[in-house]
DSSP file (Angstrom, degrees, kcal/mol; ACC not computed):
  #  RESIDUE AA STRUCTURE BP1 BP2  ACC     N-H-->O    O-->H-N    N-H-->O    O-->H-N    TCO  KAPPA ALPHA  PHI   PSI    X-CA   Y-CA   Z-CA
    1    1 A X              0   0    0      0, 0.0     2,-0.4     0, 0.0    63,-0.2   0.000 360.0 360.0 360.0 151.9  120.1  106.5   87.5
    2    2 A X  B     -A   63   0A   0     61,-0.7    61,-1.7    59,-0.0     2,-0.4  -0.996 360.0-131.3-145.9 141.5  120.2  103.3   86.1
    3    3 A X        -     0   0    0     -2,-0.4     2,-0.6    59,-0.2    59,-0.1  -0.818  29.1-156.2-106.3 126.0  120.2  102.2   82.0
    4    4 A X        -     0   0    0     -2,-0.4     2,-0.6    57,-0.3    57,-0.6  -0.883  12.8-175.0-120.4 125.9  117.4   99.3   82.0
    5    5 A X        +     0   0    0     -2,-0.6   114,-2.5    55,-0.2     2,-0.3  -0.879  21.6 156.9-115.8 106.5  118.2   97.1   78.9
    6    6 A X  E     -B  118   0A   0     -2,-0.6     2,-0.2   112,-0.2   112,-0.2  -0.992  30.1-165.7-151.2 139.4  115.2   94.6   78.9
    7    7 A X  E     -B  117   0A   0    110,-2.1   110,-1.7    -2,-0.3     2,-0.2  -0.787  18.4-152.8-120.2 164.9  113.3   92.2   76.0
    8    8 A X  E     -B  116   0A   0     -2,-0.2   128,-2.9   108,-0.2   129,-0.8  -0.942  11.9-162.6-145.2 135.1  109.9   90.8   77.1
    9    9 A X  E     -B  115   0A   0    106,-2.9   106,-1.9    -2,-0.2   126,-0.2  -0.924  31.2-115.2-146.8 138.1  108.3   87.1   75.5
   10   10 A X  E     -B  114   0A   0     -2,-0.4   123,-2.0   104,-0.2   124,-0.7  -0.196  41.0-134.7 -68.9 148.1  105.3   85.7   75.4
   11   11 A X  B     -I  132   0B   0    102,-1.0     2,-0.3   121,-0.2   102,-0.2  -0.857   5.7-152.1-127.0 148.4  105.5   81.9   77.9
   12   12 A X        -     0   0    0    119,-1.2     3,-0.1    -2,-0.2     2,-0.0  -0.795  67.5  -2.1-117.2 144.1  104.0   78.2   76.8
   13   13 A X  S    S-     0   0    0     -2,-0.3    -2,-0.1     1,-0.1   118,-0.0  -0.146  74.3 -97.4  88.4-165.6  103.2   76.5   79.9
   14   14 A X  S  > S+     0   0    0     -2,-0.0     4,-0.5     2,-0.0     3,-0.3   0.085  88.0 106.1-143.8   6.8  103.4   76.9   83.9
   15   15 A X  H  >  +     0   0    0      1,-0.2     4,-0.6     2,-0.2    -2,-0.1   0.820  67.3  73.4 -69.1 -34.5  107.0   74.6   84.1
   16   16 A X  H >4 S+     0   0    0      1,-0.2     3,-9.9     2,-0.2     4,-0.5   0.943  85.9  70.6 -44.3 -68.2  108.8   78.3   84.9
   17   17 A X  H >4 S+     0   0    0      1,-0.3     3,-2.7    -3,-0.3    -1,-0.2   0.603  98.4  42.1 -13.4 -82.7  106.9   77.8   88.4
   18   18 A X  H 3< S+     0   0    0     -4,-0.5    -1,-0.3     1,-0.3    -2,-0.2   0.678 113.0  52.6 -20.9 -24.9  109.3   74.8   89.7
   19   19 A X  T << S+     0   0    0     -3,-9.9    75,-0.5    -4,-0.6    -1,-0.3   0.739  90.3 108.3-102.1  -6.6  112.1   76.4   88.5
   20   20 A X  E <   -C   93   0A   0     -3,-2.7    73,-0.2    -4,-0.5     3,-0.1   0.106  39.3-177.5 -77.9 156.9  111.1   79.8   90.5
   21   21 A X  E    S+     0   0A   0     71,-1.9     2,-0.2     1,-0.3    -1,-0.2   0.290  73.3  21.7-149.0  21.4  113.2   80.9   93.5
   22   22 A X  E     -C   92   0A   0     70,-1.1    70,-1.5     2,-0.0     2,-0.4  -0.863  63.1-171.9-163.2 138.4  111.2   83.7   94.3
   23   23 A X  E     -C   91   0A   0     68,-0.2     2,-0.4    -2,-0.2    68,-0.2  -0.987   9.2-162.3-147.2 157.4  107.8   85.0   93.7
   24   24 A X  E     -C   90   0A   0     66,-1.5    66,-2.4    -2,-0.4     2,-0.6  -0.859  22.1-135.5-127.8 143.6  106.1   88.2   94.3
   25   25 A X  E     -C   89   0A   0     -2,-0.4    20,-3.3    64,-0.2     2,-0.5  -0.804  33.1-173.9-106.8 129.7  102.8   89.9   94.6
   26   26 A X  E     -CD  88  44A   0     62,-1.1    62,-2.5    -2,-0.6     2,-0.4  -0.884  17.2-176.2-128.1 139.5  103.1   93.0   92.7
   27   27 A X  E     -CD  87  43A   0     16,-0.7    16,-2.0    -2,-0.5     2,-0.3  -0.962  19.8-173.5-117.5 128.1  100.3   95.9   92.5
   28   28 A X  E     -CD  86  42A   0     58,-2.1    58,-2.7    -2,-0.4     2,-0.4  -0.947  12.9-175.3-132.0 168.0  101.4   98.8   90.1
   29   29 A X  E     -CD  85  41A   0     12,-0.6    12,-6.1    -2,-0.3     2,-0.4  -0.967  19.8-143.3-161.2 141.3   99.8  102.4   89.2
   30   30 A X  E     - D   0  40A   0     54,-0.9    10,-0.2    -2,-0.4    54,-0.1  -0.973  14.3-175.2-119.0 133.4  101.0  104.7   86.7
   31   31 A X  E     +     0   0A   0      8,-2.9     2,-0.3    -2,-0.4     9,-0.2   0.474  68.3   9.9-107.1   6.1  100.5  108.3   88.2
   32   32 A X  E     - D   0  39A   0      7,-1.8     7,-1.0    -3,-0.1    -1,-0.3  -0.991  52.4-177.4-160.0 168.6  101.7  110.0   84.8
   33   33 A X        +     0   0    0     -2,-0.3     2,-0.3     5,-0.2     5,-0.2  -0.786  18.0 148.5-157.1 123.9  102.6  109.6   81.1
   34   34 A X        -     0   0    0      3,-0.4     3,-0.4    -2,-0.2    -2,-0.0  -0.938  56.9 -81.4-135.7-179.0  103.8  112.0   78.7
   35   35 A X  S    S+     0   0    0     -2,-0.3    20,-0.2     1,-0.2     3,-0.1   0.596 131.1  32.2 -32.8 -18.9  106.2  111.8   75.5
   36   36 A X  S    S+     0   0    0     18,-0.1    19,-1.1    20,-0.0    -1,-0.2   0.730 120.5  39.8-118.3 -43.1  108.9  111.9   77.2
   37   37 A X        -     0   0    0     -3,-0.4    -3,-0.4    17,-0.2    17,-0.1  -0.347  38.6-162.4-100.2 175.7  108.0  109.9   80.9
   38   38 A X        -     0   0    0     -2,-0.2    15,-1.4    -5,-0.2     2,-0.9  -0.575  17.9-160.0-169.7  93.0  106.4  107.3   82.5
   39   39 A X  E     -DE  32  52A   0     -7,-1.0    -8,-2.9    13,-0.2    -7,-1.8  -0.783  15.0-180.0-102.2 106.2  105.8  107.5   86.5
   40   40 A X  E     -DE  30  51A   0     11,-2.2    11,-1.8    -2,-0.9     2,-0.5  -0.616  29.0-164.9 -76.6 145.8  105.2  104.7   88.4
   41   41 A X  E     -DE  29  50A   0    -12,-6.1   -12,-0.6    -2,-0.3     2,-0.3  -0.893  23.5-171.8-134.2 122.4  104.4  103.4   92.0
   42   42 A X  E     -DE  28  49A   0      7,-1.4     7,-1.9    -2,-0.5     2,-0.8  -0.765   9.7-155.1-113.5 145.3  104.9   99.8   92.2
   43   43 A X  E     -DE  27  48A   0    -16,-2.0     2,-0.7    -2,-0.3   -16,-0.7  -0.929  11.3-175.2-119.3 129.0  103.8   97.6   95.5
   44   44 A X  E     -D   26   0A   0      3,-1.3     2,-1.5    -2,-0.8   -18,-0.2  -0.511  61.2 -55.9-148.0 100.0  105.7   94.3   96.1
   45   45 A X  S    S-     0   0    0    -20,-3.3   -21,-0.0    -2,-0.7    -1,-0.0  -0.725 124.8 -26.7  88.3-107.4  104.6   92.0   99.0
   46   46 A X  S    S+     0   0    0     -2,-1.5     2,-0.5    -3,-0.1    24,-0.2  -0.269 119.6  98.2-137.3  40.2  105.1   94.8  101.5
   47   47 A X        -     0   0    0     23,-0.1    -3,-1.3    22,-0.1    22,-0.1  -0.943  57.9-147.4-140.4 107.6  107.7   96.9   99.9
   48   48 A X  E     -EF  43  68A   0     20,-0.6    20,-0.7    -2,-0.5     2,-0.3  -0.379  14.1-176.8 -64.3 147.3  106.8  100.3   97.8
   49   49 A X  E     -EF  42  67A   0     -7,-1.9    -7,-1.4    18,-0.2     2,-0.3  -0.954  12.5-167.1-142.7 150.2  108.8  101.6   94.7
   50   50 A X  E     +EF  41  66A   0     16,-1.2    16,-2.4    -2,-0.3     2,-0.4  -0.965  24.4 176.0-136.7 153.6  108.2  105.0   92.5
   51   51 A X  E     -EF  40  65A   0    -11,-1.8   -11,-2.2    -2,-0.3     2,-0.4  -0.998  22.4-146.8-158.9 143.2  110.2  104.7   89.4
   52   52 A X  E     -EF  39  64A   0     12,-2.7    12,-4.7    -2,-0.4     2,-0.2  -0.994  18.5-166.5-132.8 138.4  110.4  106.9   86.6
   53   53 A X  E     - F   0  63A   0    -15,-1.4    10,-0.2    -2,-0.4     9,-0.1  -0.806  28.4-110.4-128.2 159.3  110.9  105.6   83.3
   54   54 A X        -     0   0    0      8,-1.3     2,-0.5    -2,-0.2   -17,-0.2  -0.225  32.7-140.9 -94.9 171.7  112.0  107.0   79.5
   55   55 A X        +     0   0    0    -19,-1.1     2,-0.4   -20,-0.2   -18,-0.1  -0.864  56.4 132.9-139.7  87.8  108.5  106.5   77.4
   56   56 A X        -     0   0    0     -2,-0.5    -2,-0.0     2,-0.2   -20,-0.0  -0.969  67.9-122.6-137.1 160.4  110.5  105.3   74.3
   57   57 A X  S    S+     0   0    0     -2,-0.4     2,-0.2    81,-0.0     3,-0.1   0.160  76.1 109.6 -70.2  17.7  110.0  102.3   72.0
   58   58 A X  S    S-     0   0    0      1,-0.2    -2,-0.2     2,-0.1     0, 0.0  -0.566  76.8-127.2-112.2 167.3  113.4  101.0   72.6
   59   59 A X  S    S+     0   0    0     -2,-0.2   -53,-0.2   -54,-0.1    -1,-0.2   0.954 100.2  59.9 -88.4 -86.3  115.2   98.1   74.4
   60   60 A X        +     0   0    0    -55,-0.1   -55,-0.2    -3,-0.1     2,-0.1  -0.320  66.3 165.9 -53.4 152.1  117.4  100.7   76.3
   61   61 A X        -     0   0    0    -57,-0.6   -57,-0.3    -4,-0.1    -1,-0.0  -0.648  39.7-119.6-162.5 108.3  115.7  103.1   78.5
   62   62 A X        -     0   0    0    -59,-0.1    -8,-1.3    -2,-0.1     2,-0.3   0.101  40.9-177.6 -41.7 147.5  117.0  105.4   81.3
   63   63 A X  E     -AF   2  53A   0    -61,-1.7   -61,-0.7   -10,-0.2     2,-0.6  -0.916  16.0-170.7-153.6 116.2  115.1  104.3   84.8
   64   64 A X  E     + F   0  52A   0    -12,-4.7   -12,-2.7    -2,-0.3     2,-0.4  -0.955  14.0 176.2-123.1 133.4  115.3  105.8   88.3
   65   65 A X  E     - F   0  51A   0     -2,-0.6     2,-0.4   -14,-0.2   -14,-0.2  -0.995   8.5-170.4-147.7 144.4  113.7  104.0   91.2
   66   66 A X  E     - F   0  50A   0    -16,-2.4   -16,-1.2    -2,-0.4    -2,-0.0  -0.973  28.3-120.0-130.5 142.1  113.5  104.5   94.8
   67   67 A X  E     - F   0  49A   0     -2,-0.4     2,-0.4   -18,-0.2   -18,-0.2  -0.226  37.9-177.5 -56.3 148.3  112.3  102.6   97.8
   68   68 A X  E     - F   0  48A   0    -20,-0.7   -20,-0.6   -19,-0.0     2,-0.3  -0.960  40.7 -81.2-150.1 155.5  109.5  104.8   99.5
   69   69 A X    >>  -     0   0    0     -2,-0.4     4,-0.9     1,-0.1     3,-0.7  -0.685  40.2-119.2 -78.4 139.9  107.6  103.8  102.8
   70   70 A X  H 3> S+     0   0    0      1,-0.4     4,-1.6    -2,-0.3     5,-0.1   0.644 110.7  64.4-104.9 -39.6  104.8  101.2  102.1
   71   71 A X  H 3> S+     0   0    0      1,-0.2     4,-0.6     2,-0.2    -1,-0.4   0.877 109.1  34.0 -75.8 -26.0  102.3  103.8  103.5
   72   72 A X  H <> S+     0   0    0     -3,-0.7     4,-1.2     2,-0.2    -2,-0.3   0.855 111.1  61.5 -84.2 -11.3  102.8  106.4  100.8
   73   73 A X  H  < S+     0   0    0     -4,-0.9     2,-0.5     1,-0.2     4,-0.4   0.928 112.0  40.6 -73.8 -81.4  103.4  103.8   98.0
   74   74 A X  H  < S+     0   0    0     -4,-1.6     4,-0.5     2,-0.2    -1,-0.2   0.446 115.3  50.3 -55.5   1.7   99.5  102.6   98.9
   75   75 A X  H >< S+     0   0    0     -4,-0.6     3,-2.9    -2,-0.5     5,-0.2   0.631 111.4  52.4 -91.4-105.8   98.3  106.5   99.2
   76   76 A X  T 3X>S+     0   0    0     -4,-1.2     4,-2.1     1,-0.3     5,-1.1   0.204 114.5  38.0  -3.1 -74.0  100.1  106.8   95.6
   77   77 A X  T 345S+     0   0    0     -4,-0.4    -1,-0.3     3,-0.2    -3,-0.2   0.543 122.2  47.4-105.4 -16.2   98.0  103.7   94.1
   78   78 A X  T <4>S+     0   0    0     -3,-2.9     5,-0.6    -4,-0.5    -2,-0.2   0.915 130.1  16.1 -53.8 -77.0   94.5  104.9   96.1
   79   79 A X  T  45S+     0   0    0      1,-0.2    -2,-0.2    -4,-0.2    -3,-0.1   0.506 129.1  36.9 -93.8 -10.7   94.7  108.2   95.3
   80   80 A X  T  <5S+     0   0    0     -4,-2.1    -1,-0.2    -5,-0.2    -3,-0.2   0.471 101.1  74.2-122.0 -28.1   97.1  109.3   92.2
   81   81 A X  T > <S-     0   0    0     -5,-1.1     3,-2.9    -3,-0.1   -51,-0.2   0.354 100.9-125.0 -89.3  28.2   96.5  106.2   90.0
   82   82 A X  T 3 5 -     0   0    0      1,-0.2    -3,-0.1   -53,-0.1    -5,-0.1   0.865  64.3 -68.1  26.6  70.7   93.0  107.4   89.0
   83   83 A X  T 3 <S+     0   0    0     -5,-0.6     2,-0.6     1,-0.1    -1,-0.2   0.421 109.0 115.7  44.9  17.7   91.6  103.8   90.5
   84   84 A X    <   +     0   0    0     -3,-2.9   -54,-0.9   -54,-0.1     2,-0.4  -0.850  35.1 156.3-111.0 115.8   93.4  101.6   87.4
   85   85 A X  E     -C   29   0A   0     -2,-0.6     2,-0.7   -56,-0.1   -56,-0.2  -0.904  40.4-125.1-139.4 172.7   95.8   99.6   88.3
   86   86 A X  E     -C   28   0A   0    -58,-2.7   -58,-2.1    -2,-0.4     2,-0.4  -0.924  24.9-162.4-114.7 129.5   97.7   96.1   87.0
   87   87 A X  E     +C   27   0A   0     -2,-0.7    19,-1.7   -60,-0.2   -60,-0.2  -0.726  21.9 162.5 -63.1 134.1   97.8   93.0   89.5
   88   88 A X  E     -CG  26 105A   0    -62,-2.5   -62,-1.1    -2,-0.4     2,-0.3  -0.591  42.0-128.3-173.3 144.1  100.2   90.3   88.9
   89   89 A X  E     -CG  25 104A   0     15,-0.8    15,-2.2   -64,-0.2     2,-0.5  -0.536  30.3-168.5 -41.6 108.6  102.3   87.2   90.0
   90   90 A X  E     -CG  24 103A   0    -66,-2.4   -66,-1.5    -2,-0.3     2,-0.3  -0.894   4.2-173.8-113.0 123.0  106.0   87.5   89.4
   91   91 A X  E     -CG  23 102A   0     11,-3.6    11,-3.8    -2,-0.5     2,-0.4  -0.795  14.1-145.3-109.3 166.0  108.2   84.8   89.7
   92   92 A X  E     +CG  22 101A   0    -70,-1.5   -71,-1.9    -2,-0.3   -70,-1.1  -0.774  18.9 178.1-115.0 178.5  111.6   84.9   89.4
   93   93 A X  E     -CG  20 100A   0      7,-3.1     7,-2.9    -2,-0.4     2,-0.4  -0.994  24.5-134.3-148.7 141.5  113.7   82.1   87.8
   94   94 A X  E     - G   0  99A   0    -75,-0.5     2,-0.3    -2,-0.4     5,-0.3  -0.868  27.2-177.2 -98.7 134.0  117.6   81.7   87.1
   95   95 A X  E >   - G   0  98A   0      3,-2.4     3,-2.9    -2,-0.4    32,-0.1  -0.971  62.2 -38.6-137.2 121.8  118.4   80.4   83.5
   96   96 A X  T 3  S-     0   0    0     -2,-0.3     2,-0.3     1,-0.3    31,-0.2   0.607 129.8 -39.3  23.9  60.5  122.2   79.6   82.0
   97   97 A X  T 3  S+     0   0    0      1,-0.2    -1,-0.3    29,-0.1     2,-0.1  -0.035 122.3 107.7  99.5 -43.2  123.3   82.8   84.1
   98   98 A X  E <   -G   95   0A   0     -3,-2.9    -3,-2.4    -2,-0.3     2,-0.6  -0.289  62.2-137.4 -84.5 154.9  120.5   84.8   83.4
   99   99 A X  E     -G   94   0A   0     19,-0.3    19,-0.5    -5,-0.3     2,-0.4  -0.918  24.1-154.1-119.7 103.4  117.5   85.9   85.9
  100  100 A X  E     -GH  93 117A   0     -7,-2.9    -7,-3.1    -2,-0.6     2,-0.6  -0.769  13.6-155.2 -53.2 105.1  114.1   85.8   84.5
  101  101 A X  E     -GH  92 116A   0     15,-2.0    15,-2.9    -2,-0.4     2,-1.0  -0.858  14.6-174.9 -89.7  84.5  111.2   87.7   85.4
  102  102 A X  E     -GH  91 115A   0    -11,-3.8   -11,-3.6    -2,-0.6     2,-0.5  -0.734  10.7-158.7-112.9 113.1  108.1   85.7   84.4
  103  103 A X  E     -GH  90 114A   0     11,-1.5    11,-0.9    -2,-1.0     2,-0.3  -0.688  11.0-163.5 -74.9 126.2  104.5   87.8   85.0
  104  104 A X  E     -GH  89 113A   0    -15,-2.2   -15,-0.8    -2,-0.5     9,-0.2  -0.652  21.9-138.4 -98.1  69.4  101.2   86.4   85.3
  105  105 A X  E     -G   88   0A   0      7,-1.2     6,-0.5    -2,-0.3     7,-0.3   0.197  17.5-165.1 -12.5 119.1   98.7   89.0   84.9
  106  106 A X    >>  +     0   0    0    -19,-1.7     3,-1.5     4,-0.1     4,-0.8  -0.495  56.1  19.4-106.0-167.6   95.6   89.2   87.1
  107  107 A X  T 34 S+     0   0    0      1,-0.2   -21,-0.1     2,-0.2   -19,-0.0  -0.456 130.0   0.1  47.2-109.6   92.3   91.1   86.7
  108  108 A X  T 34 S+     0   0    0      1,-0.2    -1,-0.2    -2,-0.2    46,-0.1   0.676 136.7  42.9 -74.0 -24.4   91.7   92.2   83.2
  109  109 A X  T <4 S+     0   0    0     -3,-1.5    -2,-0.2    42,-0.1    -1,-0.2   0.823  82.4 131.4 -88.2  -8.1   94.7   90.8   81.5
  110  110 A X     <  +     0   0    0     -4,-0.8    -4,-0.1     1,-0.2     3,-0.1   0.114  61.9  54.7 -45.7 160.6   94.9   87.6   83.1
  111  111 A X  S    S+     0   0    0     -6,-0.5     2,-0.5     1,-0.2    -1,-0.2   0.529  90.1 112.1  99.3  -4.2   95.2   85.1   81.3
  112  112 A X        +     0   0    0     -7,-0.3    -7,-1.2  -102,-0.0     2,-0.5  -0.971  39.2 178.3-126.0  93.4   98.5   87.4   80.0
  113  113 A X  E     + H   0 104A   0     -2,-0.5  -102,-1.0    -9,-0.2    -9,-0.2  -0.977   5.7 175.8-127.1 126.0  102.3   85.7   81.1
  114  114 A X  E     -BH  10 103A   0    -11,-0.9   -11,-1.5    -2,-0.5     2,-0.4  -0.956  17.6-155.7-107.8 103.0  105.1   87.7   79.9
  115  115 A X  E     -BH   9 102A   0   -106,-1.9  -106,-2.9   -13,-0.2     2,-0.2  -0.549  12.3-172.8 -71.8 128.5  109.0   86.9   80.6
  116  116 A X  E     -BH   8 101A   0    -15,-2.9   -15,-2.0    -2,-0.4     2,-0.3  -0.850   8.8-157.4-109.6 169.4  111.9   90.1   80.5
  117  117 A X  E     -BH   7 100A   0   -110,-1.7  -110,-2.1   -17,-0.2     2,-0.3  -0.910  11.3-138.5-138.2 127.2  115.2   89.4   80.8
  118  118 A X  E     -B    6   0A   0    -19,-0.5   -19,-0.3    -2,-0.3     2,-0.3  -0.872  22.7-165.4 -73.1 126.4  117.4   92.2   82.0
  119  119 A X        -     0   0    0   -114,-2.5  -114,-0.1    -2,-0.3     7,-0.0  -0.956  32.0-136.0-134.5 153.9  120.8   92.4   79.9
  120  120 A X  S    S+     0   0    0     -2,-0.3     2,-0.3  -116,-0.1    -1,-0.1   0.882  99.0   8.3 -63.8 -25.7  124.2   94.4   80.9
  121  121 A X  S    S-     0   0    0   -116,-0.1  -116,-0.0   -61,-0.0     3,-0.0  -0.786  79.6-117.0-138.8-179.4  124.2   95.6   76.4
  122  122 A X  S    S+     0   0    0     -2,-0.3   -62,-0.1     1,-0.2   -63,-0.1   0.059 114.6  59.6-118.7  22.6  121.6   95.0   74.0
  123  123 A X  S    S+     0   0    0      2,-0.1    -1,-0.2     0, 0.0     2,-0.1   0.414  75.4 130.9-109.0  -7.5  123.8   93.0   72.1
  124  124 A X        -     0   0    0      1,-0.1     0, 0.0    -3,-0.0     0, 0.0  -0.294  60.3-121.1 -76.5 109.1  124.4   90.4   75.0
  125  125 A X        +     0   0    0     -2,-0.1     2,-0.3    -6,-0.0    -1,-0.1  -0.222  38.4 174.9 -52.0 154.3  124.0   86.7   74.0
  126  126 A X        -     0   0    0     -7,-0.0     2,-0.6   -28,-0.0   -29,-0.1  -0.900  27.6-129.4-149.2 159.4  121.0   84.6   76.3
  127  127 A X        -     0   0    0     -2,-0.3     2,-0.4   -31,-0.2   -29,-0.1  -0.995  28.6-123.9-122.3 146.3  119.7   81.3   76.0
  128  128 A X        -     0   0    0     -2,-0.6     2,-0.1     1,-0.1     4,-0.1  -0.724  19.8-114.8 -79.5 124.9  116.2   81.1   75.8
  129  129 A X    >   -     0   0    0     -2,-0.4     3,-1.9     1,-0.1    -1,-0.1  -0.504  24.4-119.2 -48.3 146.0  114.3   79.1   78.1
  130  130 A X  T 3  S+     0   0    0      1,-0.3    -1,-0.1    -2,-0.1    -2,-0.0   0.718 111.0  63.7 -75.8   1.6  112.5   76.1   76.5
  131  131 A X  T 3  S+     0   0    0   -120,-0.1  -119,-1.2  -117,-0.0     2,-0.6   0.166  80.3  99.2 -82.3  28.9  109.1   78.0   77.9
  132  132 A X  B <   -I   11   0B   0     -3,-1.9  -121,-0.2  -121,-0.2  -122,-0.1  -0.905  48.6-177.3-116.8 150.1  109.4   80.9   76.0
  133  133 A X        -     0   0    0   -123,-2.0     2,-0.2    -2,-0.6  -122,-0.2   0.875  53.1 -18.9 -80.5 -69.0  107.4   81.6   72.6
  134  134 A X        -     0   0    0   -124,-0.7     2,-0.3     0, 0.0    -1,-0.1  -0.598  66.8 -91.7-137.3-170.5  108.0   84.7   70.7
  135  135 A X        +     0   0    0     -2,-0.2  -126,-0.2  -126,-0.2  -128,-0.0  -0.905  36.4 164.2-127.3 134.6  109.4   87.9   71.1
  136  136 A X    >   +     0   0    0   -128,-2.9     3,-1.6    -2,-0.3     6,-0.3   0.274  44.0 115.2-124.9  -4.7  106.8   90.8   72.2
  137  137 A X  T 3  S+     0   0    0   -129,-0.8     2,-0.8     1,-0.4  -128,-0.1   0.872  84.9  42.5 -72.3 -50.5  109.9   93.6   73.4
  138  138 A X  T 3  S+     0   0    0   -130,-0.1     2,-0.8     2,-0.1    -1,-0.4   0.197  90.5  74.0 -87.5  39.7  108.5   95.9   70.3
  139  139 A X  S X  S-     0   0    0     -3,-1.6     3,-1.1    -2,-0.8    -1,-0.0  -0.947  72.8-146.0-150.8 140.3  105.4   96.0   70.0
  140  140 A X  T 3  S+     0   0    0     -2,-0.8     3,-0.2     1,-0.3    -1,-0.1   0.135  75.5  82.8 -99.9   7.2  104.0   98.1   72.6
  141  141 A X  T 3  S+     0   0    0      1,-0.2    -1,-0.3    -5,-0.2     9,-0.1   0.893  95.4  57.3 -70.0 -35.8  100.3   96.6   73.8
  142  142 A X  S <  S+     0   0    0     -3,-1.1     2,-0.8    -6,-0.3    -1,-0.2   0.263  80.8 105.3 -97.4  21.5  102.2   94.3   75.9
  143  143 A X  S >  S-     0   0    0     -3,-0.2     3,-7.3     1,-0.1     4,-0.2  -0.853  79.8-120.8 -76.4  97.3  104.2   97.8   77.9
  144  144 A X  T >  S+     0   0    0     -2,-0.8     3,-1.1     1,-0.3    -1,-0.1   0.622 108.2  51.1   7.5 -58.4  102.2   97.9   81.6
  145  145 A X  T 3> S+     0   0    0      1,-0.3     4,-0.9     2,-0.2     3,-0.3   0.686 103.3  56.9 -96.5  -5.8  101.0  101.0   81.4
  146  146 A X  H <> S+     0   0    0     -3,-7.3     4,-1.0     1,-0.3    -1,-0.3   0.717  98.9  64.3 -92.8   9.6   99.5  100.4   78.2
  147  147 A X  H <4 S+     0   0    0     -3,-1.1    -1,-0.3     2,-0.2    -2,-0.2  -0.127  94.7  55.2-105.2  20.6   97.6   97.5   79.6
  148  148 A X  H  4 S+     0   0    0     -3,-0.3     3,-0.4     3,-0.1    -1,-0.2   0.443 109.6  44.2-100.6 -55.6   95.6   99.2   81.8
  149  149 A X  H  < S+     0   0    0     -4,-0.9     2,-0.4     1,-0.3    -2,-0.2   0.923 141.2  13.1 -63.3 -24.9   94.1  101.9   78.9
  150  150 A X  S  < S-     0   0    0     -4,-1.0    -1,-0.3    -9,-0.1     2,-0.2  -0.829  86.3-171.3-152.3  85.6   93.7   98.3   76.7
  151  151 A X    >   -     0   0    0     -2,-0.4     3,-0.9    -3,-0.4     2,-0.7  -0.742  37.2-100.4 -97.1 164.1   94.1   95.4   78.8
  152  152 A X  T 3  S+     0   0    0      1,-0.4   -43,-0.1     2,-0.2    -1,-0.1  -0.287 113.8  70.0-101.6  26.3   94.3   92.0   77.2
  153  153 A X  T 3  S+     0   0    0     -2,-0.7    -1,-0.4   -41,-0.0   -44,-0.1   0.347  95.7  57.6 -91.5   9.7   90.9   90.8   77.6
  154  154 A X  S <  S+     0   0    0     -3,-0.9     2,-0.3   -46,-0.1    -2,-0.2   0.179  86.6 117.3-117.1 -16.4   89.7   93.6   75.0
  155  155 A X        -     0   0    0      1,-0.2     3,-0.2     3,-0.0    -3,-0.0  -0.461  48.8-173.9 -89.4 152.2   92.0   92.0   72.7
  156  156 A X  S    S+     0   0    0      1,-0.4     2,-0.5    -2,-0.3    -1,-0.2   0.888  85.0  38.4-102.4 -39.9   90.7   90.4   69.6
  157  157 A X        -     0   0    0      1,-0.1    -1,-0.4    -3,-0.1    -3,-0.1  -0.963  63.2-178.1-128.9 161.9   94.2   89.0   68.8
  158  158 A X              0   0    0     -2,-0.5    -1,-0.1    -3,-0.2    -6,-0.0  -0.100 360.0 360.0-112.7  35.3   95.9   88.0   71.3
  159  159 A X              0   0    0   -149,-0.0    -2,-0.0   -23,-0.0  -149,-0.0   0.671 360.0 360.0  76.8 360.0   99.6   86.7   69.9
């Protein structure tokens, strides 16, 4: 079990790229959601994940994820993800200490870059990179799984 303390912000620019020192191709499927959950099966590169997550509005949120074999991740996101899934780029980038996770959205959200930052408290000082815009952490279109039921070409405003 793991306590995932993460804010999410909206990126100006493409600069992140340069700074990147890792980037991933990541396929995700959510095979449930109810009040309480949130089950995911995440593909990255050639590496599978299922991760269950707290379905709360909050900065903390309990998270367990486990490595799974690459052929049941891709049976998971064929067969369990009712045929919606999110594409996207992630690179990552190291900032004043910090590790940065900056997503590019493909398929219907494209068009859609969001950085998190994972922090050990939710009180924990950061410096912003100068490519970030706003703060999105609350407001809950920009959550994965809700961008498949409403992906961000559907939006009329867009941030």
């Amino acid at each position: 079990m793991n306590k995932e303390i993460e804010r999410k912000f909206l990126v100006i620019g493409k600069s992140y790229r340069k700074e990147a020192s890792k980037v991933l191709e990541i396929q995700q499927g959510y095979i449930s959601e109810t009040k309480r959950t949130i089950t995911r099966v995440r593909i990255e590169n050639h590496e599978a994940y299922l991760t269950i997550k707290e379905n709360k509005k909050e900065i903390s949120k309990l998270e367990f994820e486990y490595s799974i074999p690459i052929k049941d991740g891709n049976y998971l996101i064929d067969n369990l993800c009712n045929n919606q899934t999110i594409s996207k780029t992630r690179y990552i980038v190291n900032f004043e200490s910090c590790r940065w996770e900056i997503d590019e959205f493909g398929g219907d959200n494209e068009g859609l870059v969001i950085a998190e930052i994972e922090l050990e408290d939710e009180d924990q000082h950061f410096e912003k990179p100068y490519w970030i815009k706003s703060e999105v952490t609350e407001d809950s279109r920009y959550y994965n799984v809700n961008l498949i039921k409403n992906p961000f070409k559907k939006w009329k405003n867009k941030g």
